[in-house]
N, C-alpha and C positions, 0 to 999 in steps of 0.2 A: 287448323286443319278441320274440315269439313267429316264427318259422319252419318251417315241414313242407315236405316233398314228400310227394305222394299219386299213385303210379305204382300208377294203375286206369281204369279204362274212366267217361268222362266225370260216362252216369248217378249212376253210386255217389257219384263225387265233388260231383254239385249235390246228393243227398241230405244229405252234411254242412250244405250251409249254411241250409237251411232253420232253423234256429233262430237267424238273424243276421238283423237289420230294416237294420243301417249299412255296406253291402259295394259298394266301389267296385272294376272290373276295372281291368287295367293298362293294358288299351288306352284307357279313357277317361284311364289320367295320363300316356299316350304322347302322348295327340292335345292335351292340354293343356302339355306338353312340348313340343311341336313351334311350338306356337305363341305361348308366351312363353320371352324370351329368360334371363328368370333364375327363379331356383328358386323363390322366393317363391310365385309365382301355381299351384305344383304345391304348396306346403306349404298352399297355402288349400284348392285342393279334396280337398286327402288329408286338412284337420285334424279331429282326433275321430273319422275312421272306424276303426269297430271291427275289420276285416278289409280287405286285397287281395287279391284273387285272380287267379294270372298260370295262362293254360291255357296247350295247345297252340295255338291261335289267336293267341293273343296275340303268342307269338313266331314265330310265322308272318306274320304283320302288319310286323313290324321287323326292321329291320337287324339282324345277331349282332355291331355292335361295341353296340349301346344293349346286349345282354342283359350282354357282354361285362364292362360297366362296372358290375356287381353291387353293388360295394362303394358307392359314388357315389349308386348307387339307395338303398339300406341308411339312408343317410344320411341322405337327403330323408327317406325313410318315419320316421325317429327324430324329425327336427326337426318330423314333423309330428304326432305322438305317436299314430302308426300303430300298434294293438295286436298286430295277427297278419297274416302275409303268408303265404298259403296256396297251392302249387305244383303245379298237375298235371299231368303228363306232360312234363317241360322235354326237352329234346332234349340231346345226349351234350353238347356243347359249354359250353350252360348249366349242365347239372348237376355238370359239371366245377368251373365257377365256388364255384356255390354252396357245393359240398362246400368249397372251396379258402379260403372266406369262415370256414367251421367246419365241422369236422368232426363237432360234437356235433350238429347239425341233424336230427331226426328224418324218417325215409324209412320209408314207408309201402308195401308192395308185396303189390296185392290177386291172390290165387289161388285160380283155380276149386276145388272140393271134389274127391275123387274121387267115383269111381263108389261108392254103396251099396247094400246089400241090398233098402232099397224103391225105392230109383231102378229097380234090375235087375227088380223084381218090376211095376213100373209097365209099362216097357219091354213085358216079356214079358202081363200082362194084357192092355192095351192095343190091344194090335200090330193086332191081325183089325180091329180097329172103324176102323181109320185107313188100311190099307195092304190090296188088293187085293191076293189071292194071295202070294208070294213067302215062303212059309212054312221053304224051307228057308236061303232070307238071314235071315229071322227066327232062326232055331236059331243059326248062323253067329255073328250080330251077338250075341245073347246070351249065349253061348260067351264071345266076345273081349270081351266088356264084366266076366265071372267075372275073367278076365287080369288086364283093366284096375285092377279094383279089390283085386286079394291083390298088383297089383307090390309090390316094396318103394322103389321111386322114382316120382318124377313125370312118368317119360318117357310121352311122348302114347301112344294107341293109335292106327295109322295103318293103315286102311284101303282098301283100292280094291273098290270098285262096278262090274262089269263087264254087259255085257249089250246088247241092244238099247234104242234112244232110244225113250224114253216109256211106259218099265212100272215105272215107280217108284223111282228107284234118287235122283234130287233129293227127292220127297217124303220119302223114306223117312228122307235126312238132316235134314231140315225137321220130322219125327214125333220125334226122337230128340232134335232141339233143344229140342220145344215141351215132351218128358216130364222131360226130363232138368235144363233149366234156364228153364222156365218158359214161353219165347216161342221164335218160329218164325223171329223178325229174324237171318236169320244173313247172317254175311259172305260170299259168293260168289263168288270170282272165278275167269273163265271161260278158263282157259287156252291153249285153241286160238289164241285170238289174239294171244298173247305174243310180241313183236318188234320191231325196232326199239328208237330212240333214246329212246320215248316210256315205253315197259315200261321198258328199262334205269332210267331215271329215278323209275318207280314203286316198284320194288321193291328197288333200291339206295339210293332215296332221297340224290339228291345233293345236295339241296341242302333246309335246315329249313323253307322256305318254302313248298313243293311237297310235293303229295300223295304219298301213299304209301302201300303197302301195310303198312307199322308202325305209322303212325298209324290207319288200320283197325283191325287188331290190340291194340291197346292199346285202343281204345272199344270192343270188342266186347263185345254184350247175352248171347253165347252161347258157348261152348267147344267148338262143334261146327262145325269150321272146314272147307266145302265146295270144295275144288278141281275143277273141270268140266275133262274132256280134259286131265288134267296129262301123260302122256304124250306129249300133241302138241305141247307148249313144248319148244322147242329145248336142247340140254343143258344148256350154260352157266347155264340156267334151275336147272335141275334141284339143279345144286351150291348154289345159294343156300340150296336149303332143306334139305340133310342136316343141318345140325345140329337143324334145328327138327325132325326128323323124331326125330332118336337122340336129343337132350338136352332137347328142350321149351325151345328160346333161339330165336329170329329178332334176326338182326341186319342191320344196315345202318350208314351212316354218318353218324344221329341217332339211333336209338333202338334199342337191345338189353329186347328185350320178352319175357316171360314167357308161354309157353303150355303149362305144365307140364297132365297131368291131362286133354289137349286131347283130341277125340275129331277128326282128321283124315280128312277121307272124300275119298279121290279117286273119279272117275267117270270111265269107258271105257264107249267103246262095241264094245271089241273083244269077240269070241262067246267065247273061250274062254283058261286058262292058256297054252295051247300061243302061241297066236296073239300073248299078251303075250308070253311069253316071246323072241318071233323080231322083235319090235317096239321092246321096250322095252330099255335097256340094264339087265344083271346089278346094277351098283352100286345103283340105284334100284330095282330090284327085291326084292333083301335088304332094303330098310327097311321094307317092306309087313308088319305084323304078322298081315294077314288077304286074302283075296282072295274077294270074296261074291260068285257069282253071281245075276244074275236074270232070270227066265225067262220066256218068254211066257204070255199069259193062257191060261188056257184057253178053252173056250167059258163054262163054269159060268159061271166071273170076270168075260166079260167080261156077261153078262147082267146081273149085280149090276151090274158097271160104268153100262149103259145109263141102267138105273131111280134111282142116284143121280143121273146125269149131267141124267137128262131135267130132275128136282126144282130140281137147282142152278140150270139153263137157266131154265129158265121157273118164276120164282121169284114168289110173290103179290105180293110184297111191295117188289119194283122195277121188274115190269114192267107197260106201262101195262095196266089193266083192259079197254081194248074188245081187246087182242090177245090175253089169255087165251081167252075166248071163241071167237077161231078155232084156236086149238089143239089137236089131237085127241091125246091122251096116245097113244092105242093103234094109231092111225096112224102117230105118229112112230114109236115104236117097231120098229110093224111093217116099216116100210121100213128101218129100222137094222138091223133083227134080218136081216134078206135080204144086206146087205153082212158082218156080222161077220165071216165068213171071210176076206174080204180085207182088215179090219180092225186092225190088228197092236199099234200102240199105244195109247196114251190121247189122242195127239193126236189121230188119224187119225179116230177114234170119233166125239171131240169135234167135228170138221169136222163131218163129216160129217152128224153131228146137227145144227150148225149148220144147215147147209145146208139139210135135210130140214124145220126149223121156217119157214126164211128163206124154202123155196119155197109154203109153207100161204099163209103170210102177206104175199108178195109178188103172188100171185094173185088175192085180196082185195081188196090194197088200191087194187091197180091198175084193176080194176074198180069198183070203189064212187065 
C-alpha cells in the first residue's frame, strides 16, 4: 500500500485527485468507525477503494488518540486492500506518528517560486492601470521585489505600508497578489484586534481541533501575506512571528509551515518613519526589509478616482434599469467635485458619492 504526505495548500492537493473515480475520505471511515463495534463493517466500505484521503479536516473532526493509533488504521486499510492513503497537512502530532510507522514514507512540501524578471516586469507594467497615484511605493515596491528575487535564500520580503487609511496601501497588496500569483484571495488578518484568550488560541494554535492561523497559512491561494495594524498587536504578538519574519517558518503547536519567498505586507497607519520609530519597538523594526510610504491623492488622482468610482457605482449591468434613468452622470460628479477638497480617502469619496446618487434617487422615488 502506497502512503504520501502532501504539506500544501488544500487547492493543489484536490488537483491531484482528479484523475481518481474510487476515493473515500477518512471522515466517512471515522463516522463508520464510530458506529460499528468491529472492524469488519470499516473493511467493507473501505474494500477495493483506490485512494483515502485524510486532510486537515479530518483530524480536526477526531480525537488525537483515533490519529494516534496509526498503525491499527494501517491495518484495516491493508485488510481492506486499500491502494494509496494520501495525507494533507496532518498536524505535528500526526505526522510524528506516521513518520514513526516509516520513515521511507514520502513527504511532499509545496513552495511558492520566487520573484522573476516577468513577474517584476508585470508588476511594474501594470502598476498605473490598478493603483491610483502612489508612484513612488511603486518605485519602492519594485526596488525590494529586485532584492527579493537575486537573495540567495528563501527568507520572505517583509514589508510595512505606511500612511493614511484608504489611499491604497490593502489594494495595493491585493494588485501584487493578483500579478504575482494569479488571484486577489489573500489571507488577511487584521491585527489591531489581537488579544485575549481567543487570539492566543488562534495563533498558537493549542489545540489540532481549533482554528488557526497555521492552518490559514498552509491553504493559502497566494504568498502575499497582508497583516493590517501589525504594530497595534500587543508584543508578545510580535515574538510569535520573528522567525517567520527572518526564516520564512511559522510555528505553533501543530503545524510548522513554510512561507519561504513570502512577500509579507504589514500596514500602518502611522504618517511617517520617525512616528514609527517612537511607536514601534527596535526588535520588530529591524525585521522590516522596506518601509513604503503612501501619500495623499492629489486633486488630478482623485478626479480619475471619481469617474471610475461613478462607473463602478452605477453599473448597467446590476442596477435596476428605471434608476439609471434618474441618474445624472454630471450632476453627481459635479457635487462630488465641490467636496474633494475635504475628501481624503477612497472611502470618504466613495460615501459620499454614495450619498450624492442615494439622494437623486431618494427624491424620486419618494415622490412617484
Amino acid at each position: 500500500m502506497e502512503i504520501e504526505v502532501f504539506f500544501e495548500p488544500k487547492t493543489h492537493f484536490n488537483e491531484r485527485l482528479i484523475d481518481f473515480t474510487d476515493i473515500i475520505s477518512f471522515s466517512e471511515v471515522i463516522r463508520n468507525l464510530t458506529n460499528d463495534s468491529t472492524s469488519e463493517g470499516i473493511i467493507d466500505i473501505l474494500k477495493d477503494k483506490e485512494l483515502c484521503t485524510i486532510v486537515t479536516e479530518d483530524c480536526s473532526g477526531v480525537n488525537a488518540h483515533v490519529l494516534e493509533n496509526f498503525e491499527y488504521l494501517i491495518k484495516i486499510f491493508e485488510s481492506a486492500g486499500t491502494e494509496k492513503i494520501w495525507i494533507n497537512n496532518p498536524p505535528k502530532f500526526f505526522f510524528d506518528k506516521i513518520i514513526l510507522f516509516s520513515e521511507d514514507i514520502p513527504v511532499y512540501n509545496y513552495k511558492y517560486p520566487k520573484i522573476s524578471e516577468e513577474m517584476l516586469k508585470k508588476v511594474d507594467s501594470q502598476f498605473d492601470n490598478n493603483i491610483i497615484g502612489q508612484q513612488r511605493a511603486k518605485e519602492i515596491i519594485c526596488r525590494k521585489l529586485v532584492a527579493q528575487m537575486i537573495r540567495p535564500s528563501d527568507k520572505p520580503l517583509v514589508l510595512m505600508f505606511f500612511g493614511k487609511p484608504g489611499i491604497g496601501k490593502t489594494e495595493t497588496a491585493k494588485y501584487l497578489s493578483k500579478i504575482l500569483y494569479g488571484n486577489d484571495d489573500i489571507l488577511r488578518e487584521q491585527m489591531s484586534m489581537v488579544g485575549g484568550e481567543m487570539s492566543v488560541n488562534y495563533f498558537k494554535s493549542t489545540s489540532h481541533a481549533e482554528n488557526s492561523f497555521s492552518k490559514k497559512l498552509l491553504n493559502r491561494k497566494s504568498n502575499v501575506i497582508p497583516l493590517d495594524e501589525f504594530a497595534l498587536a500587543p508584543n508578545f504578538f510580535h515574538t510569535s512571528f520573528f522567525q517567520m519574519f527572518d526564516e520564512g517558518i511559522y510555528m505553533d503547536q501543530n503545524f510548522t509551515v513554510d512561507v519561504g519567498n513570502s512577500i509579507i505586507i504589514c500596514t500602518s497607519n502611522f504618517l511617517s518613519l520617525k512616528e514609527m520609530k517612537e511607536n514601534i519597538d527596535e526588535a520588530l523594526l529591524n525585521r522590516f526589509d522596506g518601509f513604503i510610504p503612501f501619500t495623499d491623492f492629489t486633486m488630478k488622482e482623485k478626479e480619475t478616482i471619481i469617474i471610475q468610482l461613478f462607473d463602478k457605482l452605477v453599473d448597467v449591468k446590476v442596477m435596476n434599469p428605471k434608476y439609471l434613468t434618474l441618474i445624472s452622470k454630471e450632476e453627481v460628479l459635479s457635487q462630488v467635485r465641490m467636496q474633494l477638497p475635504n475628501l481624503h480617502s477612497m472611502r470618504s469619496i466613495r460615501k459620499y458619492m454614495e450619498d450624492c446618487i442615494s439622494n437623486l434617487l431618494l427624491d424620486v422615488i419618494l415622490k412617484s
